[in-house]
Backbone as CSV, one residue per row, in Angstrom:
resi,resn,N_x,N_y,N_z,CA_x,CA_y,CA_z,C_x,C_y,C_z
1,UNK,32.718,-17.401,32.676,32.202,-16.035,32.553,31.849,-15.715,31.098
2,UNK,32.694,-16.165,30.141,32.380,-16.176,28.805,31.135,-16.541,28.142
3,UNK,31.459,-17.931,28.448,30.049,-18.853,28.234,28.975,-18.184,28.802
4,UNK,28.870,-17.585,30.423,27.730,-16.982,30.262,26.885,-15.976,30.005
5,UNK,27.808,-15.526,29.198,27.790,-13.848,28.559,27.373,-14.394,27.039
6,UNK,27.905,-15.542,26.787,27.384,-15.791,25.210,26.101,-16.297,25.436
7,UNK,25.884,-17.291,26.237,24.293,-17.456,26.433,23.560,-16.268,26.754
8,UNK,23.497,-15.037,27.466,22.887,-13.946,27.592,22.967,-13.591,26.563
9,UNK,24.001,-13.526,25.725,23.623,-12.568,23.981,22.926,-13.816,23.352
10,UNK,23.077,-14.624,22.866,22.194,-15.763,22.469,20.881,-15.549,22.794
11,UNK,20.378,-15.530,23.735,18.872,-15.690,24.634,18.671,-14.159,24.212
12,UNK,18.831,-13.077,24.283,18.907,-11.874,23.805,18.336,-11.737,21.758
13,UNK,18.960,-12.687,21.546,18.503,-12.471,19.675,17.822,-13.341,20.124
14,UNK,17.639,-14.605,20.347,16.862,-15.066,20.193,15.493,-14.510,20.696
15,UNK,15.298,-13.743,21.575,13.981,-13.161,21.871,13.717,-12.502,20.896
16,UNK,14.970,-11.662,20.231,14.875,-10.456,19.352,13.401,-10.731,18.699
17,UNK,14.272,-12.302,18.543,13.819,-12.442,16.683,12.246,-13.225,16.435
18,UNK,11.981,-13.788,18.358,10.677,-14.167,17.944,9.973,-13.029,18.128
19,UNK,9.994,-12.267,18.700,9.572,-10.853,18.822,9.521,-9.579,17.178
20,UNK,10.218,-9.983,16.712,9.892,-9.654,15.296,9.401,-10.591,14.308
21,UNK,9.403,-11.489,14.554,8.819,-12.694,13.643,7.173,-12.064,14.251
22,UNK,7.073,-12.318,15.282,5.630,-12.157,16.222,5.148,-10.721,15.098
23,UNK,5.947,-9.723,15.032,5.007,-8.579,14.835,4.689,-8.609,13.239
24,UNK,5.527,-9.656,12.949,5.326,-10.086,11.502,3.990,-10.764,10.789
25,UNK,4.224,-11.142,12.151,2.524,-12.519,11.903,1.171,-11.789,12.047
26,UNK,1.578,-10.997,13.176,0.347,-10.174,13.775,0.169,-8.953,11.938
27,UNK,1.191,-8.699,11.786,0.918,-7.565,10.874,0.163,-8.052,9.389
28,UNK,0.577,-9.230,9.091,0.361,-10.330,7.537,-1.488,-10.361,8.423
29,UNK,-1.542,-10.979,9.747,-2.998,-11.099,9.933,-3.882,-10.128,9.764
30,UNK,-3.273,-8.884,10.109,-4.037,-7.403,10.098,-4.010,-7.079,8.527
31,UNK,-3.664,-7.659,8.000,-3.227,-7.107,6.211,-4.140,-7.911,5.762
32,UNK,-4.696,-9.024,6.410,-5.322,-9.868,5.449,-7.032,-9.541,5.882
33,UNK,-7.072,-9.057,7.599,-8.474,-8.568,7.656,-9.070,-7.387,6.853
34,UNK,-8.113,-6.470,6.532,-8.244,-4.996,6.080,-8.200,-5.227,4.557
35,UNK,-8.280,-6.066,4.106,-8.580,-6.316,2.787,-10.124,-6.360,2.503
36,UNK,-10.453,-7.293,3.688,-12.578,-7.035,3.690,-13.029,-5.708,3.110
37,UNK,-12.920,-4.791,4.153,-13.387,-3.731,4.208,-13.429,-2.940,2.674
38,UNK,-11.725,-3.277,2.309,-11.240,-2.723,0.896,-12.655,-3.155,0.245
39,UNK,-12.460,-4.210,-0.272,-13.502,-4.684,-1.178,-14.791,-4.181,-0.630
40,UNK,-15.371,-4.847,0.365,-16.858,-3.688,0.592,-17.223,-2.241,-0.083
41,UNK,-15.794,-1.911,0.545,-15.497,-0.376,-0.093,-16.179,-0.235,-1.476
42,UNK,-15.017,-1.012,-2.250,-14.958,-0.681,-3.860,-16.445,-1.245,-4.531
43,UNK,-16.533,-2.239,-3.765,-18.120,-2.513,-4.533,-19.100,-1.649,-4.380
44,UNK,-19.151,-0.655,-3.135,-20.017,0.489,-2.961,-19.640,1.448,-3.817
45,UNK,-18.178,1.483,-4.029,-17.539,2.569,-4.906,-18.062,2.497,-6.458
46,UNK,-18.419,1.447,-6.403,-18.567,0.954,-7.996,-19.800,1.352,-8.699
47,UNK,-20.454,1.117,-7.715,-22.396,1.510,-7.703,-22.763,3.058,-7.628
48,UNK,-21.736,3.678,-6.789,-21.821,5.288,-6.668,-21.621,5.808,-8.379
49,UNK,-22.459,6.934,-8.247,-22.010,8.157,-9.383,-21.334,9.269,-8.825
50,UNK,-20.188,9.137,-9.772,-18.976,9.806,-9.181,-19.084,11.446,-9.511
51,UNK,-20.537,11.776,-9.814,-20.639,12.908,-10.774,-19.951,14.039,-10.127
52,UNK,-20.483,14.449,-8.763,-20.316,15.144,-7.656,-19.108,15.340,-7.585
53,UNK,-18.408,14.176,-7.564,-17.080,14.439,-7.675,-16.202,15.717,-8.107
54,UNK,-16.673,15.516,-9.482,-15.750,16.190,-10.409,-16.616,17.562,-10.655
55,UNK,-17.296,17.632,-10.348,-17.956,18.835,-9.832,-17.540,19.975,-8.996
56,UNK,-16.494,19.131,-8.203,-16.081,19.702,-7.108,-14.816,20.279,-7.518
57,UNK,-14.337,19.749,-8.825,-12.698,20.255,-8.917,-11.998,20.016,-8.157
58,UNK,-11.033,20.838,-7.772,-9.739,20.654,-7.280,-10.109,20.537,-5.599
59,UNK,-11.267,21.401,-5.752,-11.696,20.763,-3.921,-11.387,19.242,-3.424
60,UNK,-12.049,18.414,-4.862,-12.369,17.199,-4.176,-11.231,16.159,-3.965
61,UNK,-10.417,16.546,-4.396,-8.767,15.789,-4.100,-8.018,16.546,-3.008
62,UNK,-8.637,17.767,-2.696,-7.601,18.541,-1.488,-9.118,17.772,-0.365
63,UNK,-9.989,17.681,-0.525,-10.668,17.162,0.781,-10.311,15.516,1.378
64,UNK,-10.214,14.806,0.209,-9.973,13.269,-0.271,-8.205,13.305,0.670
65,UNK,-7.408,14.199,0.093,-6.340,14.009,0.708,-6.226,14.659,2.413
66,UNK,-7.114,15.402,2.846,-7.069,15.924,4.157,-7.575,14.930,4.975
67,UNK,-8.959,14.202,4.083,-9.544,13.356,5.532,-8.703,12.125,5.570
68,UNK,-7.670,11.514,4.507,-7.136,10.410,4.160,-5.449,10.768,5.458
69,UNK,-4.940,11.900,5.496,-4.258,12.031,6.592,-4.880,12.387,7.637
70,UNK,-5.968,12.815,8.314,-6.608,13.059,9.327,-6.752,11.497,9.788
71,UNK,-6.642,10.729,8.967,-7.146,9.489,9.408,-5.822,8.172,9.529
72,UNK,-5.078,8.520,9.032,-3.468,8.458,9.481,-3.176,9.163,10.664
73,UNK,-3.435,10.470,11.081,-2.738,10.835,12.255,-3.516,9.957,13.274
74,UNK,-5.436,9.500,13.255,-6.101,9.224,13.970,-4.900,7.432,14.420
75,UNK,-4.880,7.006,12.884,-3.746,5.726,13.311,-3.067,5.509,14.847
76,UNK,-1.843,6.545,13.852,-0.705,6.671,14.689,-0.893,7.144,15.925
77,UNK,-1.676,7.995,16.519,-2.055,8.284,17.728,-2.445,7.142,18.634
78,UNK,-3.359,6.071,18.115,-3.771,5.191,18.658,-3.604,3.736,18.001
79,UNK,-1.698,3.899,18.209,-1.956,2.226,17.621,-1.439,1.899,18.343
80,UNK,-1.307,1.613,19.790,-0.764,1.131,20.830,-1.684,0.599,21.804
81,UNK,-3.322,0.773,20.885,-4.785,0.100,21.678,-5.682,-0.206,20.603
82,UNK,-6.699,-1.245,20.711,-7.574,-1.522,19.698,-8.176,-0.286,19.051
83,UNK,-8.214,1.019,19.517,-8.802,1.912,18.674,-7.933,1.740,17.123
84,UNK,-6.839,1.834,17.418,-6.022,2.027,15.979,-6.080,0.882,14.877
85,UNK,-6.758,0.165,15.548,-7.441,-1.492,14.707,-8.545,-0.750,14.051
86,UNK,-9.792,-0.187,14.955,-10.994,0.389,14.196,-10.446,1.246,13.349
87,UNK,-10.030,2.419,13.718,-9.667,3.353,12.338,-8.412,3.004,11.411
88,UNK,-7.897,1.825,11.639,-7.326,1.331,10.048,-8.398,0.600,9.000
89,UNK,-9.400,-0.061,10.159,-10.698,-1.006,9.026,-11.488,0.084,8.543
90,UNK,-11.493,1.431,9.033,-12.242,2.555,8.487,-11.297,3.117,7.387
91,UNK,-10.089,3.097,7.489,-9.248,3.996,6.865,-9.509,3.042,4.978
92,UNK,-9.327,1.791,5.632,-9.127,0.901,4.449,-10.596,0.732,3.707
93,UNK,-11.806,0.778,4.152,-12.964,1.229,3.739,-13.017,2.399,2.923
94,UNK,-12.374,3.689,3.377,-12.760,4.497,2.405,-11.856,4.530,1.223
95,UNK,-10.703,3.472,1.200,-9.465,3.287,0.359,-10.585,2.854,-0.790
96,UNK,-10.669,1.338,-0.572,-11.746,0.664,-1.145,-13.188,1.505,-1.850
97,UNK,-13.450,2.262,-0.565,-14.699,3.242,-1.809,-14.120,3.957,-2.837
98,UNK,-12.689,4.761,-2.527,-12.083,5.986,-3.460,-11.304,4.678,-4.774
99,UNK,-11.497,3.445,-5.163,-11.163,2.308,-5.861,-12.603,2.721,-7.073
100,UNK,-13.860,3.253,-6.412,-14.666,3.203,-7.656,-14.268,3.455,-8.714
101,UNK,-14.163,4.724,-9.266,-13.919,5.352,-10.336,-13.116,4.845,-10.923
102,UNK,-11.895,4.032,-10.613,-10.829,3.472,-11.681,-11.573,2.105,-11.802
103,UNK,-12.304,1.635,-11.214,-12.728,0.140,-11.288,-14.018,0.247,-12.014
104,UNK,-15.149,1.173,-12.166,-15.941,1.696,-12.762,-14.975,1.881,-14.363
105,UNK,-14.096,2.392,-14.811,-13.402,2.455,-15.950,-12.878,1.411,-16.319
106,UNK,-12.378,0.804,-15.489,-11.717,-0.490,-15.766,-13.110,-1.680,-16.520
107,UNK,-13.987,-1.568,-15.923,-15.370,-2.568,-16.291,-15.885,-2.154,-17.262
108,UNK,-15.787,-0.920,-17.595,-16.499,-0.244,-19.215,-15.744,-1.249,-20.348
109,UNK,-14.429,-1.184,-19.977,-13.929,-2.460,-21.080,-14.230,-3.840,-21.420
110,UNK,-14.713,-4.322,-22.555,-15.499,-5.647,-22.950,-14.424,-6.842,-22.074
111,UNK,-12.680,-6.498,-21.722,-12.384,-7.323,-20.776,-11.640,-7.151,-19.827
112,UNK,-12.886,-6.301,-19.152,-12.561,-5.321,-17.830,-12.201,-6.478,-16.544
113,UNK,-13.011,-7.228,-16.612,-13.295,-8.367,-15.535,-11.453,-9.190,-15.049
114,UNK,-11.135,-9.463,-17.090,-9.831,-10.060,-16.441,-8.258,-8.856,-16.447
115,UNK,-9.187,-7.848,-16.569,-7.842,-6.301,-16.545,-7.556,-6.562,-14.845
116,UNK,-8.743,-6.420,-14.214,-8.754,-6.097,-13.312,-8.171,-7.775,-12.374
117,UNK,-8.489,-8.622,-12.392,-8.016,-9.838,-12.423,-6.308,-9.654,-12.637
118,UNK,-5.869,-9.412,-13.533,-4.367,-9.657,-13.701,-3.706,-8.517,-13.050
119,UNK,-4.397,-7.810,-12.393,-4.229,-6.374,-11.485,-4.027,-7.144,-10.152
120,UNK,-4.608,-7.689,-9.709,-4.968,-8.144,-8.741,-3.919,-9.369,-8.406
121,UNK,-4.346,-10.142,-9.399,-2.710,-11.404,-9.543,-1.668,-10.720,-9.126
122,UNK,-1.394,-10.431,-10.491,-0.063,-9.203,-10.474,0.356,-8.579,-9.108
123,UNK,-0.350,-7.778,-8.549,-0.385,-7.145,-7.462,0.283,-8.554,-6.211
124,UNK,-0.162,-9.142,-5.869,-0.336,-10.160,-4.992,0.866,-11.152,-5.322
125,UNK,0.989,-11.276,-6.813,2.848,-11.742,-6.918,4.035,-11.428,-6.542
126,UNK,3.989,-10.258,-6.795,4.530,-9.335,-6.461,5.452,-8.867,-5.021
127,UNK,3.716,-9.173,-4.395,3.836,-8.768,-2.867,4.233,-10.272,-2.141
128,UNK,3.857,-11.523,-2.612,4.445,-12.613,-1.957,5.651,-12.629,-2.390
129,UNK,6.403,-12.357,-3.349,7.923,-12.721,-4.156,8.829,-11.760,-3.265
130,UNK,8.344,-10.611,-3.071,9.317,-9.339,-2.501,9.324,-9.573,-0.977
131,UNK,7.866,-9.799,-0.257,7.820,-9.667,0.864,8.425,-11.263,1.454
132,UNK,9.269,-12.498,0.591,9.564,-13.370,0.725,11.301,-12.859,1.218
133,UNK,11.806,-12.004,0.334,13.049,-11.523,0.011,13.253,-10.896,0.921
134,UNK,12.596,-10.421,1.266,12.636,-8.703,2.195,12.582,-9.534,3.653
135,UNK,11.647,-10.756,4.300,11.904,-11.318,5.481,12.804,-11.920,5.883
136,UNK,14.028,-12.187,4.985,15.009,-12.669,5.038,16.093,-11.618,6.136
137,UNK,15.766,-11.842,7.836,16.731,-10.857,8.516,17.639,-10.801,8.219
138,UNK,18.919,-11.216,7.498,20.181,-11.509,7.602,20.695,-10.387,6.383
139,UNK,19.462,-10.017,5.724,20.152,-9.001,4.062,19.369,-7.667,4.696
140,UNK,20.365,-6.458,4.618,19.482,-5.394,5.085,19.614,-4.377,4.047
141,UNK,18.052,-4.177,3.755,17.442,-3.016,2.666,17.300,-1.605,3.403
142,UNK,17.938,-1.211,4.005,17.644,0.209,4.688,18.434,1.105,3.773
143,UNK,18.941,0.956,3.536,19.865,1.577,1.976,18.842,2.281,1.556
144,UNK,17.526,1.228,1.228,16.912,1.773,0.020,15.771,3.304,0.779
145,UNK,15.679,3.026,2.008,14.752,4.047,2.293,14.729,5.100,1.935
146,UNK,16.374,6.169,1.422,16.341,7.428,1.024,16.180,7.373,-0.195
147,UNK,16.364,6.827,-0.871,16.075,6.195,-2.720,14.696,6.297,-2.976
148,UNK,13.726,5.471,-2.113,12.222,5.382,-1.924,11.564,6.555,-1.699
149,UNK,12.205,7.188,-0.487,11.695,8.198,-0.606,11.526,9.637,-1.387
150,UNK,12.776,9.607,-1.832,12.845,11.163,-3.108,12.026,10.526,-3.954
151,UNK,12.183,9.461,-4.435,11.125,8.549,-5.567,9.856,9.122,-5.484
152,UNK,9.381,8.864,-4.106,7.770,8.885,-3.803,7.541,10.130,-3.930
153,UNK,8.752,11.455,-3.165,8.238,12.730,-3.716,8.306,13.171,-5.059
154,UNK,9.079,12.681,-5.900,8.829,12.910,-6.995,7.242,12.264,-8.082
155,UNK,7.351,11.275,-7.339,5.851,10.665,-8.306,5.094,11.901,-7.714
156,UNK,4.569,11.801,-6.504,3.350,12.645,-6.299,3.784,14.141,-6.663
157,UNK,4.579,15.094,-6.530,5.169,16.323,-7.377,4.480,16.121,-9.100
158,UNK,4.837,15.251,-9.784,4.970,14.727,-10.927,2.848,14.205,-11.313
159,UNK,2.859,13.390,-10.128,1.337,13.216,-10.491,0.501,14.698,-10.493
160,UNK,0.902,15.629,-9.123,0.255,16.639,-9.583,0.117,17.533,-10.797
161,UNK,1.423,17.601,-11.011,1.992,18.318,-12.382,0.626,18.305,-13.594
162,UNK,0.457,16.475,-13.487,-0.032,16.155,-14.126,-1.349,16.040,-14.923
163,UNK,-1.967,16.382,-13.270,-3.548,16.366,-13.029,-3.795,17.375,-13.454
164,UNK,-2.680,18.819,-13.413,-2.982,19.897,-14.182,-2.891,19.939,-15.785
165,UNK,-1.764,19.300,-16.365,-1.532,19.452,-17.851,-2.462,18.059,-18.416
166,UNK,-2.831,17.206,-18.035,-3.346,16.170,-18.551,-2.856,15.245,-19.490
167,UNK,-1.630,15.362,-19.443,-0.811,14.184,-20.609,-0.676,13.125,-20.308
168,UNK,-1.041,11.691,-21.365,-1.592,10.617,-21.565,0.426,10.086,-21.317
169,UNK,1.192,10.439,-21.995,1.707,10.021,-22.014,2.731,9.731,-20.526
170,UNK,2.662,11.107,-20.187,2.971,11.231,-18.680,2.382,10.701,-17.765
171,UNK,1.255,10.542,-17.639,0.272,9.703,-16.409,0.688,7.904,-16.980
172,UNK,1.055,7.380,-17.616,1.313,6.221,-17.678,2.755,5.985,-17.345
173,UNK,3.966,6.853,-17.701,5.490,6.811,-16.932,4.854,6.717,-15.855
174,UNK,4.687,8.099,-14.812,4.188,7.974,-13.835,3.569,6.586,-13.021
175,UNK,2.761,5.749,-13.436,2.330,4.913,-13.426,3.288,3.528,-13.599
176,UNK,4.283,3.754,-14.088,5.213,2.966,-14.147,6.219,2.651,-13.231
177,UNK,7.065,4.029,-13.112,7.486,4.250,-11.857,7.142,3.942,-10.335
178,UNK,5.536,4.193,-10.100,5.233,3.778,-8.886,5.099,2.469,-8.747
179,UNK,4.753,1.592,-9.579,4.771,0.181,-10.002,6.022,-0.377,-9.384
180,UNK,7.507,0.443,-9.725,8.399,-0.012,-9.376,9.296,0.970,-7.747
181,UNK,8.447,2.004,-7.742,8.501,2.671,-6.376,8.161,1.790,-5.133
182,UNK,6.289,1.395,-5.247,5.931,0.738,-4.268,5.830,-1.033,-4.006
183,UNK,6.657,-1.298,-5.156,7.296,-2.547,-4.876,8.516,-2.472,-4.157
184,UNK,9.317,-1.357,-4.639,10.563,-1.198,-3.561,10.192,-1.412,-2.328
185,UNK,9.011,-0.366,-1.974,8.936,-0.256,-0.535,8.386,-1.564,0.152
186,UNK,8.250,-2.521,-0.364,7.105,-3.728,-0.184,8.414,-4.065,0.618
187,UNK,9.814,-4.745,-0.321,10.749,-4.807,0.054,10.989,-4.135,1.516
188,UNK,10.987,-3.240,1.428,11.707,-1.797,2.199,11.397,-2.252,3.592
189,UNK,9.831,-2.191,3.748,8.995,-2.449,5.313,9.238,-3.930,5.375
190,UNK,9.011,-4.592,4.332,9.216,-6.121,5.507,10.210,-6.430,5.865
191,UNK,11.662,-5.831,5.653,12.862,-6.308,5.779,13.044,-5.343,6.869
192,UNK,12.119,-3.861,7.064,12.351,-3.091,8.512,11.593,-3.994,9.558
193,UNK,11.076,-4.481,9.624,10.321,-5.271,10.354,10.641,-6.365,11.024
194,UNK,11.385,-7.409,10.305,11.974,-8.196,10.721,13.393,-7.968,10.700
195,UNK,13.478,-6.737,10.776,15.471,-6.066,11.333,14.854,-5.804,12.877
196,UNK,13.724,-5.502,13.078,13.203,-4.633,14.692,12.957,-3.645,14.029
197,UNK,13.108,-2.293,13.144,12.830,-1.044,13.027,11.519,-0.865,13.167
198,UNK,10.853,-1.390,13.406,8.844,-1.219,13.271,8.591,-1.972,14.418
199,UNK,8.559,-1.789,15.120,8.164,-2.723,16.457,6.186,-2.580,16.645
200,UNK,5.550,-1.631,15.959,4.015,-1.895,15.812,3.792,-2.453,14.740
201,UNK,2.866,-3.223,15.109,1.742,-4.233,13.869,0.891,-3.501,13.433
202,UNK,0.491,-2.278,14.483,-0.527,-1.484,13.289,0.225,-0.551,12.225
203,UNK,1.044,0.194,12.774,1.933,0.878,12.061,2.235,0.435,10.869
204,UNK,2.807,-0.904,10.987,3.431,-1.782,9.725,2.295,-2.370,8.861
205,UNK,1.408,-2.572,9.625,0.004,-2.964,8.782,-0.247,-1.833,7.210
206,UNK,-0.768,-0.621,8.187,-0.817,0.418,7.308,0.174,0.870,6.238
207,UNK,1.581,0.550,6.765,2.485,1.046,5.343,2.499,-0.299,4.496
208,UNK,2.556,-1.547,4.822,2.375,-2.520,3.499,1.087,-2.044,3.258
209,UNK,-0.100,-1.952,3.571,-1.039,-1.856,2.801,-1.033,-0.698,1.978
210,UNK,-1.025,0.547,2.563,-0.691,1.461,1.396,0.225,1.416,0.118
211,UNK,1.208,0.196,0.421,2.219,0.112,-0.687,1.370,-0.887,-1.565
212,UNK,0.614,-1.945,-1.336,0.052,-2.724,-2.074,-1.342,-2.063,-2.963
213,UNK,-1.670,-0.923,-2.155,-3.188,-0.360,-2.608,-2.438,0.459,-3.902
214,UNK,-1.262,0.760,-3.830,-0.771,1.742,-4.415,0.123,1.265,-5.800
215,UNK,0.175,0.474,-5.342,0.368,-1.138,-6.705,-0.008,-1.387,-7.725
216,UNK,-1.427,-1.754,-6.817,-2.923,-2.456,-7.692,-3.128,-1.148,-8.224
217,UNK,-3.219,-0.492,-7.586,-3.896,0.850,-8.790,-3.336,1.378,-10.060
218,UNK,-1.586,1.774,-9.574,-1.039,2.101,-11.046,-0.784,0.987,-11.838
219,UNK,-0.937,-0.258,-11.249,-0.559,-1.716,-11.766,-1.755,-1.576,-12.974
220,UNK,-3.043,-1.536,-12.568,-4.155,-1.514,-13.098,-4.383,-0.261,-14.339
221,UNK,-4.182,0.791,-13.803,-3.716,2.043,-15.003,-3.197,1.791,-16.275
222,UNK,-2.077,1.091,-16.061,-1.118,0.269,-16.642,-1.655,-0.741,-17.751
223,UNK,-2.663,-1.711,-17.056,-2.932,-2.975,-18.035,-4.026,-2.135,-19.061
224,UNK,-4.626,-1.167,-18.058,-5.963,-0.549,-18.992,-5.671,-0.113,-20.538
225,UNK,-4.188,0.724,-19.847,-4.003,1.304,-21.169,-3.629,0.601,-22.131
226,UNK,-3.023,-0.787,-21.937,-2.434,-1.315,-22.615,-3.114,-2.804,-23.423
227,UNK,-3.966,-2.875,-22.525,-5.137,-4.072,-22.526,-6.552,-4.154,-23.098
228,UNK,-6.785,-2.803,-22.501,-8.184,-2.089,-22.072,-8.876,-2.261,-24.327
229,UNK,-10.138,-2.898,-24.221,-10.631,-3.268,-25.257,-12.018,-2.985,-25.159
230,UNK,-12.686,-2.250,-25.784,-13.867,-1.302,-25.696,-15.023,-1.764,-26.945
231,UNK,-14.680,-3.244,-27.697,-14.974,-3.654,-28.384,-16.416,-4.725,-27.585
């Protein structure tokens, strides 16, 4: 009776775990298509004049941030059918276009090409080293989720702050912090993932990618200021 109660829990993880390995694979595949789009994006982003933009003031970051969750709820509503596949390759498209303007700045520099390059490395080290650590089922990072999260409200609290007073010195902390915010979370989701806590591939798709988009960017902020050569 024993024995066959230990084989039922046995056969039991063991499904667990190809079943999270599975949504693992499916999710790394969906992470690696939604990278296309990114880039399409940013190269259109790059070519645009952003004039309009800033024209718009404070409109154009309260519109930027409405259609950017309108298009998250569109996700989550439908990620339980291929629709939620189309509007993540859309979602990650307009990620990739809203990439102009810092990548447009980034290229004004005489060595914009390898700023953006060691952004990109960087970024992608990062995300293989952590998301190596973090698949390891047996160590569990759920600890860190309430840590991550006051973090994250504080950057964006803090980024706004910022966008109003304009200090050089503050937008680069800032920038620092999230560097080491959304590497946490890199950690954070792949180790929920292969615990079971994420049982969707689109779901999980979308939060590593937002943690990696969110990387490369202050990652990139980062080298500009520090790199960035106009010579």
């Amino acid at each position: 009776m024993q024995n066959n109660f230990d084989n039922v829990s046995r056969f039991q993880t063991q499904s667990t775990s190809v079943a999270t390995h599975k949504v693992l694979s499916q999710t790394y595949a969906l992470l690696g298509v939604s990278l296309f789009p990114t880039v399409i994006g940013a190269v259109m982003g790059m070519a645009m004049n952003w004039g309009w933009a800033a024209g718009l003031g404070i409109m154009f970051p309260i519109l930027m941030i409405a259609s950017l969750f309108g298009m998250f709820y569109l996700i989550r509503a439908n990620r339980n059918s291929s629709l939620g596949v189309v509007f993540l390759m859309i979602l990650t498209f307009l990620m990739g276009l809203l990439l102009g303007p810092i990548l447009q700045m980034a290229f004004s520099f005489s060595n914009g090409g390898q700023i953006v390059s060691l952004a990109a490395g960087g970024t992608g080290t990062i995300f293989l080293v952590l998301a190596s650590i973090g698949a390891n089922a047996k160590r569990d990072f759920s600890f860190m989720g309430k840590f991550l999260m006051i973090g994250l409200i504080m950057i964006i609290l803090a980024a706004l702050a910022n966008w109003i007073f304009q200090v050089p010195a503050a937008s680069l902390a800032i920038s620092a912090i999230a560097v080491m915010i959304f590497s946490g979370f890199i950690l954070y989701d792949v180790n929920r993932i292969v615990r079971g806590g994420e049982t969707n591939y689109i779901m999980a798709t979308l939060a590593l990618y937002l943690n990696i988009y969110n990387l490369f960017v202050n990652l990139l902020h980062l080298l500009m200021a520090f790199m960035g050569n106009r010579d």
